[in-house]
Backbone as CSV, one residue per row, in Angstrom:
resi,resn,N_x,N_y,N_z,CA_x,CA_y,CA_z,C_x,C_y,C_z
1,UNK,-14.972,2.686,11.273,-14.005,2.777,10.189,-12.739,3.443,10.727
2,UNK,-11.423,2.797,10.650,-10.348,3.501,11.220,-9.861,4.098,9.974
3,UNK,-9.126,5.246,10.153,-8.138,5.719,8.860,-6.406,5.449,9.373
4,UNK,-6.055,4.862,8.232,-4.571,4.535,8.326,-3.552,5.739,6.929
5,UNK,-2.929,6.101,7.584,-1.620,6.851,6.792,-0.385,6.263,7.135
6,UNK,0.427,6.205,5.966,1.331,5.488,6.059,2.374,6.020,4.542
7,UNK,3.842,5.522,4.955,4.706,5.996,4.196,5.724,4.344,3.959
8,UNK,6.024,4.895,2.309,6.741,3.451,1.855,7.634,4.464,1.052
9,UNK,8.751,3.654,0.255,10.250,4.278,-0.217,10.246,3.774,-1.854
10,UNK,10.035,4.326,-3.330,10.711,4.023,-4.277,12.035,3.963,-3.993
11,UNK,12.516,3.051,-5.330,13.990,3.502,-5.632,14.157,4.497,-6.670
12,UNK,15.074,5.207,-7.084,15.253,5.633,-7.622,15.073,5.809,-9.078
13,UNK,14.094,6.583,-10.055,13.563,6.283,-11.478,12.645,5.245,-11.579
14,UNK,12.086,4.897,-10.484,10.873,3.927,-10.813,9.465,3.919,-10.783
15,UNK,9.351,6.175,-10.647,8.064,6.453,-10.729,7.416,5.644,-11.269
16,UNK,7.576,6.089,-12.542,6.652,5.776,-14.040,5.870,4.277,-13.508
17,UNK,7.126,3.505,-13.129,6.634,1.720,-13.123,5.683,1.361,-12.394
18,UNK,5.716,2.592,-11.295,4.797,2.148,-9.772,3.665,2.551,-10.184
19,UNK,3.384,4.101,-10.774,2.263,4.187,-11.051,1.883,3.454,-12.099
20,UNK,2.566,2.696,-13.587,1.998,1.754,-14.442,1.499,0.417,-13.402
21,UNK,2.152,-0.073,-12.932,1.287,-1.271,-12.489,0.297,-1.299,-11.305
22,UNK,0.129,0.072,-10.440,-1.025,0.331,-9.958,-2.310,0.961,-11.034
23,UNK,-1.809,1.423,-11.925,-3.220,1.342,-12.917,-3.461,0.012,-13.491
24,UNK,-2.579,-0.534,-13.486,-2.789,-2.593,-13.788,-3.547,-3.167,-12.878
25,UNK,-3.857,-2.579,-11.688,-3.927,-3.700,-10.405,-5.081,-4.500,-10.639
26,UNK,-3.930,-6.047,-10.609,-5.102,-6.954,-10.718,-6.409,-6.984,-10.446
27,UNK,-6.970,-7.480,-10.870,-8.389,-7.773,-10.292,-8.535,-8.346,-9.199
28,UNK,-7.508,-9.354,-8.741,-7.924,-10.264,-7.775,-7.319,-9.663,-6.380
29,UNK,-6.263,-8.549,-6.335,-5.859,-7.660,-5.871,-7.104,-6.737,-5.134
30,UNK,-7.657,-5.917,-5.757,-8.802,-5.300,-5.806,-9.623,-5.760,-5.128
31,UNK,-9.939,-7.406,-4.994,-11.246,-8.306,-4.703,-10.822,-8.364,-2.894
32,UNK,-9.441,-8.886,-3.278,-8.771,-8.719,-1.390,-8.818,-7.949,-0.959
33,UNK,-8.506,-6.599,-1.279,-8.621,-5.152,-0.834,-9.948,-5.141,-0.037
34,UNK,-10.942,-5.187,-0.812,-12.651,-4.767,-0.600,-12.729,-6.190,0.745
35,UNK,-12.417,-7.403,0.498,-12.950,-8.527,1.189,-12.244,-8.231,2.464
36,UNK,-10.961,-7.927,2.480,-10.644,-7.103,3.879,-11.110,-6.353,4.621
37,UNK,-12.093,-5.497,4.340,-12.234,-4.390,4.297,-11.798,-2.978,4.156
38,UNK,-11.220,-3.083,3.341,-10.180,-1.776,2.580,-10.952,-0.763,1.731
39,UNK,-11.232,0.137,2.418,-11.939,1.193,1.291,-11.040,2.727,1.301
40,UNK,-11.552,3.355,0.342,-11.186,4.455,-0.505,-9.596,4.624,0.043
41,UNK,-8.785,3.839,-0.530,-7.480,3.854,-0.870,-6.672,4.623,-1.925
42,UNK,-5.604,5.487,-1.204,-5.068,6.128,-2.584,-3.594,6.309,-1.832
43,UNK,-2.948,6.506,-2.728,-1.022,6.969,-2.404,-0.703,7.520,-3.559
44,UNK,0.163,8.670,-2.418,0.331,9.608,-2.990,2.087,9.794,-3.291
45,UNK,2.343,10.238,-4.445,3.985,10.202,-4.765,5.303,12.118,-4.354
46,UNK,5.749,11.871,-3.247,7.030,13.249,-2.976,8.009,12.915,-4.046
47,UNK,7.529,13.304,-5.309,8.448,13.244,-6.533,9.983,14.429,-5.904
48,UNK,10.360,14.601,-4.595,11.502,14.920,-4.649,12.231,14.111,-3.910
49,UNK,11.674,12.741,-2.998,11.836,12.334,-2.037,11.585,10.239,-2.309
50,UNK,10.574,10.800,-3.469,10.392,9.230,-3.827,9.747,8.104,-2.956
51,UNK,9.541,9.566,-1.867,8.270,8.615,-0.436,7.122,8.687,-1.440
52,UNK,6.500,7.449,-1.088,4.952,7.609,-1.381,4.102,7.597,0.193
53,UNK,2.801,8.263,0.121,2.193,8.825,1.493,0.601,7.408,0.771
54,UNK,0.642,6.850,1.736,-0.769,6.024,1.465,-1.564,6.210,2.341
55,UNK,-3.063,6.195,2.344,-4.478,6.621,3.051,-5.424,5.498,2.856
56,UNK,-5.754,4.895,3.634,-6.832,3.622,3.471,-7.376,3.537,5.113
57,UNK,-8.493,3.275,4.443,-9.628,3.391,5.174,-10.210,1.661,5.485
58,UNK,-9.972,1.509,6.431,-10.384,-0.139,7.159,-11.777,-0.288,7.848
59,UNK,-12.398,-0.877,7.827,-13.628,-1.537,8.570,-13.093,-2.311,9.595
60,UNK,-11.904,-3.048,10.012,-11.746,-3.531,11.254,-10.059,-3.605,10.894
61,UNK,-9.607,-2.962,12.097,-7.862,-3.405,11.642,-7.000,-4.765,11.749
62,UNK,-7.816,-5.856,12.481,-7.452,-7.378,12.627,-7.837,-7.532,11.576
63,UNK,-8.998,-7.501,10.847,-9.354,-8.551,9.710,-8.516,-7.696,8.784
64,UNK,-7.831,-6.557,8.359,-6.889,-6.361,7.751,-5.674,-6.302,7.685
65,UNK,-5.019,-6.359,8.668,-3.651,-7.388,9.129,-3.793,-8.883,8.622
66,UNK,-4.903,-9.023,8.647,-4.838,-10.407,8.196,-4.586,-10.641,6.073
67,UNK,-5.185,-9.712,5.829,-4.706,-9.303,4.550,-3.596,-9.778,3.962
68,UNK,-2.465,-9.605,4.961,-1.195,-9.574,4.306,-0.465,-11.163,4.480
69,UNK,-1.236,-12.187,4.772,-1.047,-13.617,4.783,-1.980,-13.999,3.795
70,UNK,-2.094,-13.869,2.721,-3.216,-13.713,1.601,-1.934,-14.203,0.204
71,UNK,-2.480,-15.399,-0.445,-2.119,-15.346,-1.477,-1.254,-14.605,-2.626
72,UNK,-2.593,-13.681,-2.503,-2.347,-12.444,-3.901,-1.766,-11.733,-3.655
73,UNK,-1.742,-11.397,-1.856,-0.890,-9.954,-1.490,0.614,-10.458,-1.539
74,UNK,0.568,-11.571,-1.261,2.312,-11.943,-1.263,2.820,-12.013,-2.758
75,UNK,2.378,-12.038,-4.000,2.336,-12.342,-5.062,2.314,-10.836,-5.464
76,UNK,1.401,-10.215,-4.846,1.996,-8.297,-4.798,3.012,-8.177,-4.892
77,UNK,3.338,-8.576,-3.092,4.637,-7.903,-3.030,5.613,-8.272,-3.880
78,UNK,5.858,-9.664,-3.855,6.912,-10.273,-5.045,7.050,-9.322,-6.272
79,UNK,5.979,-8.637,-6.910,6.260,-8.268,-8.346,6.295,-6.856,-7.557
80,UNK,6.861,-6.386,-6.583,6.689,-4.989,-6.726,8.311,-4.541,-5.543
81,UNK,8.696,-5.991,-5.469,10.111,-5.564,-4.547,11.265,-5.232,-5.522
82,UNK,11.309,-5.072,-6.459,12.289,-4.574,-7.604,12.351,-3.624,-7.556
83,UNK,10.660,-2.343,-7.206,10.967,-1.160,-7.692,11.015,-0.432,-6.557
84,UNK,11.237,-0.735,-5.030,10.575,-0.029,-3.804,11.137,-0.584,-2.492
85,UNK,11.637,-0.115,-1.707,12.398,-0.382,-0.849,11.297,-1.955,0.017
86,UNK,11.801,-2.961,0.490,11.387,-4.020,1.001,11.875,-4.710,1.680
87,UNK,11.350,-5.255,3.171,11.528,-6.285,4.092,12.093,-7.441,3.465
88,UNK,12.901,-8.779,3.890,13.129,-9.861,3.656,12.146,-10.482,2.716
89,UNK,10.874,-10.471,3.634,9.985,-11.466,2.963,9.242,-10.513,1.624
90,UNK,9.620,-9.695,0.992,9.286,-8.745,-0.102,8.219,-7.735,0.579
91,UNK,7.629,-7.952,1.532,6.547,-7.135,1.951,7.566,-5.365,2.099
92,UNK,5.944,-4.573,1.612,7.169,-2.967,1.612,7.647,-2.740,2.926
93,UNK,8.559,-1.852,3.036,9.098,-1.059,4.212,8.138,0.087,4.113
94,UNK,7.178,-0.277,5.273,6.295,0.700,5.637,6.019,1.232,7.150
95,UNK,6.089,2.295,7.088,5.827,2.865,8.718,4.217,4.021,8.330
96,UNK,3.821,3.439,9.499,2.654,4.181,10.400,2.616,5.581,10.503
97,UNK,1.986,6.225,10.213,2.309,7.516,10.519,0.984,7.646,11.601
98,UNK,1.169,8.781,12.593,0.156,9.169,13.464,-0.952,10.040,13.168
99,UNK,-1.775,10.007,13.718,-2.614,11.083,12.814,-3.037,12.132,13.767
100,UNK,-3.569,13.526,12.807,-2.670,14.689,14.273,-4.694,15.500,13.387
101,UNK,-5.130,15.166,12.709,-6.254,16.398,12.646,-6.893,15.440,11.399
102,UNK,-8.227,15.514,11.777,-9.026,15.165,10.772,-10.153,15.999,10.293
103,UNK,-10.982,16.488,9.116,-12.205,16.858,9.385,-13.086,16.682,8.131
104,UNK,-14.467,16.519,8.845,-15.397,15.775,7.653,-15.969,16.731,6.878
């Protein structure tokens, strides 16, 4: 199981929206997540900074790269490049963060 951290950008006043439609998240959303192998996922909001910090946990990192050529995930991103900084193709502007200490 690898752990991934990672950082993406609201815009400005669009808390509220990000967290309303992640308590929406589709179902079929959800189904890709798990079929990827995506487990115990969460992001977190720097309400002074409007970074959100995300944590997901992968079973293989190819078969989840592959994720993001997926139907539903592009259909994500589409409904979610309005509120959050984004690449051309709507996918977020996200960077990698390194990871410096873990413990179980």
């Amino acid at each position: 199981m690898a752990r991934k951290g990672f950082k993406m950008k609201l815009y400005p006043g669009m808390e509220q929206e990000y967290e309303r439609r992640h308590n929406l998240l589709w179902d079929e959303m959800k189904d890709m997540i798990h079929a990827y192998g995506g487990r115990n996922y969460s992001i977190f909001l720097d309400r002074e900074t409007n970074v959100l910090f995300g944590y997901l946990e992968v079973e293989d990192e190819e078969l989840w790269a592959r994720s993001a050529d997926t139907e539903i995930c592009r259909k994500w991103w589409d409904y979610m490049a309005d509120i959050m900084e984004t690449n051309p193709d709507n996918s977020p502007v996200s960077v990698d963060l390194a990871g410096v200490f873990h413990l179980d």
